[in-house]
N, C-alpha and C positions, 0 to 999 in steps of 0.2 A: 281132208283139207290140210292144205301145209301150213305150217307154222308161220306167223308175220310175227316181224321182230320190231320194237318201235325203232331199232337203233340198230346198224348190222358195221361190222367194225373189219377193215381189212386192212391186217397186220398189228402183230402184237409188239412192236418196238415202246419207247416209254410210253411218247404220245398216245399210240392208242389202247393201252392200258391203263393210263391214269385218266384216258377222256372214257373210256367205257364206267370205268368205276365211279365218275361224278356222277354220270348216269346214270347208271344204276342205285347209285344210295338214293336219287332222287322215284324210284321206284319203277323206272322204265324196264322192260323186256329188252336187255342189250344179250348179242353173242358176238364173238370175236372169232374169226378167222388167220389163221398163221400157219405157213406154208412149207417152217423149218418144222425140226425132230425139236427143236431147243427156242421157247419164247423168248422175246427180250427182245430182240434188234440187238444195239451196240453192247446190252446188259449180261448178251452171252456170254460162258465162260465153258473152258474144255476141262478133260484130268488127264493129265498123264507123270506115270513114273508117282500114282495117290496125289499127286499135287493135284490145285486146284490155278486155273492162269486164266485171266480177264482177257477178253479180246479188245473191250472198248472202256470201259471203265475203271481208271484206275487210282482216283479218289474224288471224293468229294465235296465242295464245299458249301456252307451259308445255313450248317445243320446243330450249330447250338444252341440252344433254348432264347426262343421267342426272334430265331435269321428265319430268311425267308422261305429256306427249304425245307427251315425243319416247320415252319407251319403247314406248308404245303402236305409234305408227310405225315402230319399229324392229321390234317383232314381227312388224308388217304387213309389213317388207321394202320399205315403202318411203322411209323419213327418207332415205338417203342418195341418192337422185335426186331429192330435191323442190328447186328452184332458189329460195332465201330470201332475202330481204335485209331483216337486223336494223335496227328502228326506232329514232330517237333514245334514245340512252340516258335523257337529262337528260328527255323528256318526250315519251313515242310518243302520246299522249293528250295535248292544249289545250282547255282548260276557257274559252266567254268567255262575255262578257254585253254586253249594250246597254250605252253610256253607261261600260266602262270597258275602259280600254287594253289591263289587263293580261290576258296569256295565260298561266291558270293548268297548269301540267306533273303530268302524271300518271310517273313518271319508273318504268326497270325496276329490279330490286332494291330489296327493303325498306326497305334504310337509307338509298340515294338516294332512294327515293320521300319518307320522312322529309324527307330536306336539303330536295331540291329544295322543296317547298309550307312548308318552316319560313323560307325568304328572305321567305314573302309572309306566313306565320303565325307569326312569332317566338315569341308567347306560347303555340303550340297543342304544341311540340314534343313534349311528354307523351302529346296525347291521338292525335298520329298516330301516333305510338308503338304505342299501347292499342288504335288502332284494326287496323294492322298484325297484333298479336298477335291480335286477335281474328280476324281473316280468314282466318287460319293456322289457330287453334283449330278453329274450325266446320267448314272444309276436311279437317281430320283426322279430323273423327269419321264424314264421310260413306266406304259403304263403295267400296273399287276406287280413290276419289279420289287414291290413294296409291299405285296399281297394284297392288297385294296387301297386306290389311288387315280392317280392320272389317267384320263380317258384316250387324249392324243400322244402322239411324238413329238416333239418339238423337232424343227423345221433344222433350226442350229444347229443343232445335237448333230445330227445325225452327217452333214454333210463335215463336221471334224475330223480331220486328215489324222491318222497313228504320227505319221513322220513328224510334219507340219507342227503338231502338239510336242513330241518328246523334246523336240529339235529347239523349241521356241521355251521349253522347260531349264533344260539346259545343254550347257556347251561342251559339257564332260564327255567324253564319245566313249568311256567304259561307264559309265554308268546309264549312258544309253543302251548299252549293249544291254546292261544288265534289268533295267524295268522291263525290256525286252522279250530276256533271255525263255520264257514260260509261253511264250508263241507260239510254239506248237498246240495249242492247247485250240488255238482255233485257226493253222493253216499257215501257218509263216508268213505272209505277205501282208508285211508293216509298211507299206511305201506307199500301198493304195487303199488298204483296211481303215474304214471307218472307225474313229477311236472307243466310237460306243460298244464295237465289238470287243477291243482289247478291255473295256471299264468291264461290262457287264460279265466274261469270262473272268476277267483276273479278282475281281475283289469279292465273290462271295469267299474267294480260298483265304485272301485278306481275315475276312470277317472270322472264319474257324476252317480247316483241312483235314477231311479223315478218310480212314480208306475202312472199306467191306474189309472186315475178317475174313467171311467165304466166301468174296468174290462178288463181281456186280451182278449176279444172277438171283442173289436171294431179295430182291426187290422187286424182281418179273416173278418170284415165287411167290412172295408174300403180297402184291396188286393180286394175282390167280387166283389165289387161296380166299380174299376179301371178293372177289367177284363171285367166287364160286357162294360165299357166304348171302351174298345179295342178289341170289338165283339165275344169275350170268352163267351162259353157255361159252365154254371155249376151248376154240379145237383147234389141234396142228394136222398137220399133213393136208392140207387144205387149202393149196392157192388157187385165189381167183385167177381165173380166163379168160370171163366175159361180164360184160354188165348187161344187162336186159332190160331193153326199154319195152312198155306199154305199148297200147294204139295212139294213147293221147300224148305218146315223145314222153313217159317220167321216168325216169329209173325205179324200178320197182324191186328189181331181185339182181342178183349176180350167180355168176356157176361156177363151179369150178371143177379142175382138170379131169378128178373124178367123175365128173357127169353131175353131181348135187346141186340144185337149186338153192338158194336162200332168199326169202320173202322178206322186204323190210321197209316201213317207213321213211324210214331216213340212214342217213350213208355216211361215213368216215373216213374216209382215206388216208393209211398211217403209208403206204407204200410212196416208193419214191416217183418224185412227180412226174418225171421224163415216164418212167413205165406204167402210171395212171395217164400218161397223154391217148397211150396207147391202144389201152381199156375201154375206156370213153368214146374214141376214133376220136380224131382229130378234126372230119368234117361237122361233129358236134361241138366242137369248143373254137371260138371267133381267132381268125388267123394269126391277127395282132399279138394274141395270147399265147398261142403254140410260137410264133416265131421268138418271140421275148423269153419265153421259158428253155427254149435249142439255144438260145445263145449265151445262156449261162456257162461261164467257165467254173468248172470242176474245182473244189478243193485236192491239194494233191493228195494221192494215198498214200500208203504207209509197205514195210516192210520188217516185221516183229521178230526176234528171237528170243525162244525161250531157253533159257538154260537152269537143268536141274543141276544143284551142286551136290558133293559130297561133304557129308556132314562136319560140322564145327570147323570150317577154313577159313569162310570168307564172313568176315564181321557184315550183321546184318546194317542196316541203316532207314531212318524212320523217315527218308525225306526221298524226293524224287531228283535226279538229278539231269538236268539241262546241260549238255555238253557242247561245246563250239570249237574248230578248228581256229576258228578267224572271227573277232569281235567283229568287223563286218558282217558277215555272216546270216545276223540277226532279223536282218528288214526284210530278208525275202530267201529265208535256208532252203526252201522246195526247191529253189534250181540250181542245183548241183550239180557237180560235174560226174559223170558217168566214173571216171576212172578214178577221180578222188573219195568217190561213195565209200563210208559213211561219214559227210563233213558235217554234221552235225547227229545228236539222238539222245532221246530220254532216256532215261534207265532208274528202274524203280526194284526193291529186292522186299521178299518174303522173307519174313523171321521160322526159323525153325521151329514146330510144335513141341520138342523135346527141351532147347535151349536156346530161348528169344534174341541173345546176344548173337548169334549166329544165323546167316540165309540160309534156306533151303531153296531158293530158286532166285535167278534174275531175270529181269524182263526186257530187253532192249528195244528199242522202237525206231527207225528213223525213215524220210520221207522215201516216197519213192515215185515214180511217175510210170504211168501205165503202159508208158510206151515200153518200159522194159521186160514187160510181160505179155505184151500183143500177139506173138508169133502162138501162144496159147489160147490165143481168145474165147476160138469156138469150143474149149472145152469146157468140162462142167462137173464141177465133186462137189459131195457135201455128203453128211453121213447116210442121207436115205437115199439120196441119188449118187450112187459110188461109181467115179469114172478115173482113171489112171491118167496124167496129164503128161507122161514116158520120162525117158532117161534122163534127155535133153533139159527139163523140169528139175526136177531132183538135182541134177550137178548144177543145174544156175541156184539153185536155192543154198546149197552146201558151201558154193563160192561166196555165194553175199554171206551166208551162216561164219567162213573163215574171215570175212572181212570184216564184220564186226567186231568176231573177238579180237581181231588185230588190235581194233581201236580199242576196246574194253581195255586191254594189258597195258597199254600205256598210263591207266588209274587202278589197275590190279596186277600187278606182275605176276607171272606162273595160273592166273585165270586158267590158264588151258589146263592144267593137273588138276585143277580141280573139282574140274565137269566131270560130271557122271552122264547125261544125256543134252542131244540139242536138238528144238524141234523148232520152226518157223512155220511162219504165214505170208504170204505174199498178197499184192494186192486183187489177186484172182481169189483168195480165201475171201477176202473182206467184200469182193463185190457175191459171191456166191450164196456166202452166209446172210447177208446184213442187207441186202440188196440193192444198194447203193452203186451208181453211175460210175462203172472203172473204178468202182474201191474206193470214192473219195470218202475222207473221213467223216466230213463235218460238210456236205448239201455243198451249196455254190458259194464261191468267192462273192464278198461284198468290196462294192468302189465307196467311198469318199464321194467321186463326180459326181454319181447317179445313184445312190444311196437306193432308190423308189424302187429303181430297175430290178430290183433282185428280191423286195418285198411282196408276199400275195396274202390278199386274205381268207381268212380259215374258209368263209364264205363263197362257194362258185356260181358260176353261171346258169350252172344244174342246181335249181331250185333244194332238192333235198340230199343235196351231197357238201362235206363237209370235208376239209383237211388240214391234219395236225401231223408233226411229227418235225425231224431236223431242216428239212430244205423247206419248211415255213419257216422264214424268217432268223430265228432263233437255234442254234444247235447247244449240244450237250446236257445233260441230266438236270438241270435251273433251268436252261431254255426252253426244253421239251416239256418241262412239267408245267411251264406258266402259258406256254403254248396250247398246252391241253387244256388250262381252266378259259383259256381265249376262245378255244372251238367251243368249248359250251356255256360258252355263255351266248353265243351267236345261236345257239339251240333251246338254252332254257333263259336267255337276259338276262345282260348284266347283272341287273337286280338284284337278282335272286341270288347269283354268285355270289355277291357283292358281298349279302345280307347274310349269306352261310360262312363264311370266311370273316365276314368280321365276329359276326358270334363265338366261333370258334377264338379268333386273337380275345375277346373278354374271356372268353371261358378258361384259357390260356392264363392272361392275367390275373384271374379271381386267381387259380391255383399257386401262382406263385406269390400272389400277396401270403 
């Protein structure tokens, strides 16, 4: 007899690592399925030259005692192993631009966030203020946002324009740049982004900002390790294929490449949705449904350089840094001009393990669109599947590699003597690895117009299939984790969720009375 799973889980990205482990403390037979050498989805992280470099993770936020992440992580049992180190208070986020000095602070707590940018906005004090409250406001009404709460969306909310709001905030156009400036965080496009996207991303980093000491993978190690503790099965080198349906139409089992069957109840879906269209066939799922989910526009992807340094030159820094050619820039930095690349890009630095004053590495990030990597399409690397993508590959990566640094030296002069090594990713890594649609970062772009349009719920058409993960609704490490207690609660009722999670916030409070 084979094995039936009450819960059978494909892909180990956040989502479906924190929705297998609700499941399982609740005592279910879950196993999880994952197709890379390296769990996590976005949480991956590589080593080279001993370093250790995040592909998708590069801090945190809404994780000090009794915000919403660190409840969340607490439930998961795992907030107290994760090894954190809190980002500048005064400004974990630096906002700059071409042509001026200053480096504007995104600072943690509301009312330093306030101070902080009133040194450079004297007269806006008011409307950061307004702005503050409103980020709190919108955050409130969304539900779970608050760990136990609201059942709907509000209808308002959500159809609030990013532009529309900053623009009617105020009339300053550098300080529009500058509440801005951290956009990247979910996809640059401030013109047509729903502002509940820019509230719910920007203010848990408001609330507290830390980054993983060793990288965002010890989070997919530390869900594994508590799965494994709560009799969870989970295996890599193992992507699904196929789904298998019954005589009576249910989905019952999946298979995968290898030939393996897996028996299960009920079904998860952490992979990305266009390639669960796939799985399923599409003459199973109502047309309506396939044609709305093909016409989702792509978040742009990205293009990473990593550079290792040579010890004690280049002073470390605890904050992330948002760079701008042009204060416009800001509403919509994915579309670039091919020849001015990199007109915009984050850049974040590792303190050396010997002398913390000091990098040991820098991370540079900025957008990139896939079209500049198409002529590659059909090929295919990853460590267990090892394919050469030729010459042609390698020297466009080394020119955009030179192009960055160009821009780097204009805020590190002699950068270039400093490097010891540079390795990149392109947006063919990010789709390969992570397996996300042309490498987008963060699922599909949200409208303001049609807010609905780009929304599904965890809940499908196929009675016992279920999906969580970033192109539900919600992306990044807060999104994907309240995403997951969304898909199970759709499995085990609200209720119940409800009633675990509040136990938890008293149990929470008793300790720190």
């Amino acid at each position: 007899m084979k094995k039936l799973y009450d819960i059978l889980v494909i892909g180990s990205g956040l989502g479906g690592l924190a929705s297998a482990l609700i499941l399982a403390k609740e005592g279910l037979k879950v196993c999880v399925l994952e197709k890379n050498n390296q769990y996590g989805g976005n949480l991956q992280t590589f080593s080279r030259d001993k370093l250790i470099f995040d592909t998708g993770v590069h801090y945190l936020g809404g994780l000090s005692k009794s915000q919403n992440l660190h409840q969340f992580f607490s439930y998961l049992e795992i907030i107290d192993d994760l090894e954190l180190q809190k980002m500048d208070e005064n400004g974990y986020d630096k906002i700059t631009f071409e042509d001026d000095e200053i480096q504007y602070p995104h600072a943690q707590g509301y009312e330093n966030f306030v101070e902080q940018l009133s040194i450079y906005f004297p007269e806006e004090r008011e409307n950061l203020e307004n702005y503050c409250e409103e980020i709190q406001r919108v955050c409130s009404n969304f539900p779970r946002y608050n760990v136990v709460g609201k059942d709907n969306y509000s209808e308002e909310i959500l159809h609030l324009n990013t532009k529309r709001f900053i623009e009617s905030l105020t009339s300053d156009k550098k300080l529009q740049s500058v509440l801005l400036g951290s956009n990247f965080l979910y996809g640059g496009d401030s013109e047509n982004t729903p502002f509940y996207v820019h509230a719910l991303t920007v203010n848990s980093y408001i609330q507290s900002a830390y980054k993983c000491v060793k990288g965002g993978s010890q989070i997919s190690k530390l869900l594994i390790q508590k799965l494994r503790e709560y009799g969870a099965e989970v295996h890599k080198h193992s992507e699904v294929s196929e789904f298998v349906f019954n005589e009576n139409n249910i989905l019952s089992a999946v298979k995968t490449k290898s030939g393996k069957e897996y028996l299960a109840k009920q079904f998860i879906s952490n992979v990305e949705i266009r390639s669960l269209t796939k799985l399923i066939g599409e003459e199973r799922l109502k047309k309506s449904f396939v044609n709305r989910i093909m016409s989702w526009e792509p978040v742009s992807s990205c293009f990473s350089v990593y550079l290792v340094l040579k010890p004690h030159i280049i002073p470390n820094f605890n904050c992330n840094i948002y760079h701008y050619s042009s204060e416009n820039l800001v509403w919509n930095a994915f579309k670039y001009k091919k020849e001015n690349w990199p007109e915009t890009y984050m850049l974040s630095s590792t303190p050396s393990k010997k002398n913390n004053e000091f990098a040991e590495s820098l991370t540079a990030i900025s957008y990139m669109d896939f079209a500049e990597v198409k002529e590659w399409e059909k090929t295919f690397n990853t460590v267990v599947d090892k394919h050469e993508r030729g010459k042609l590959y390698e020297q466009f990566k080394l020119e955009k590699a030179e192009k960055m640094i160009d821009a780097l030296e204009k805020k590190f002069p002699d950068l270039r003597s400093s490097i010891k090594n540079i390795y990149t990713s392109s947006p063919l890594s990010y789709r390969d690895y992570i397996g996300s649609f042309y490498g987008n970062m963060y699922g599909y772009s949200k409208s303001s117009e049609n807010p609905l349009r780009t929304m599904v719920s965890p809940r499908t058409k196929i009675n016992n299939l279920f999906l969580t993960g970033q192109s539900v609704n919600m992306h990044g490490i807060l999104g994907c984790t309240i995403g997951a207690f969304n898909t199970c609660a759709e499995i085990l009722g609200k209720e119940l969720i409800d009633e675990r999670l509040t136990q938890l916030i008293n149990k929470n409070k008793g300790e720190e009375i």
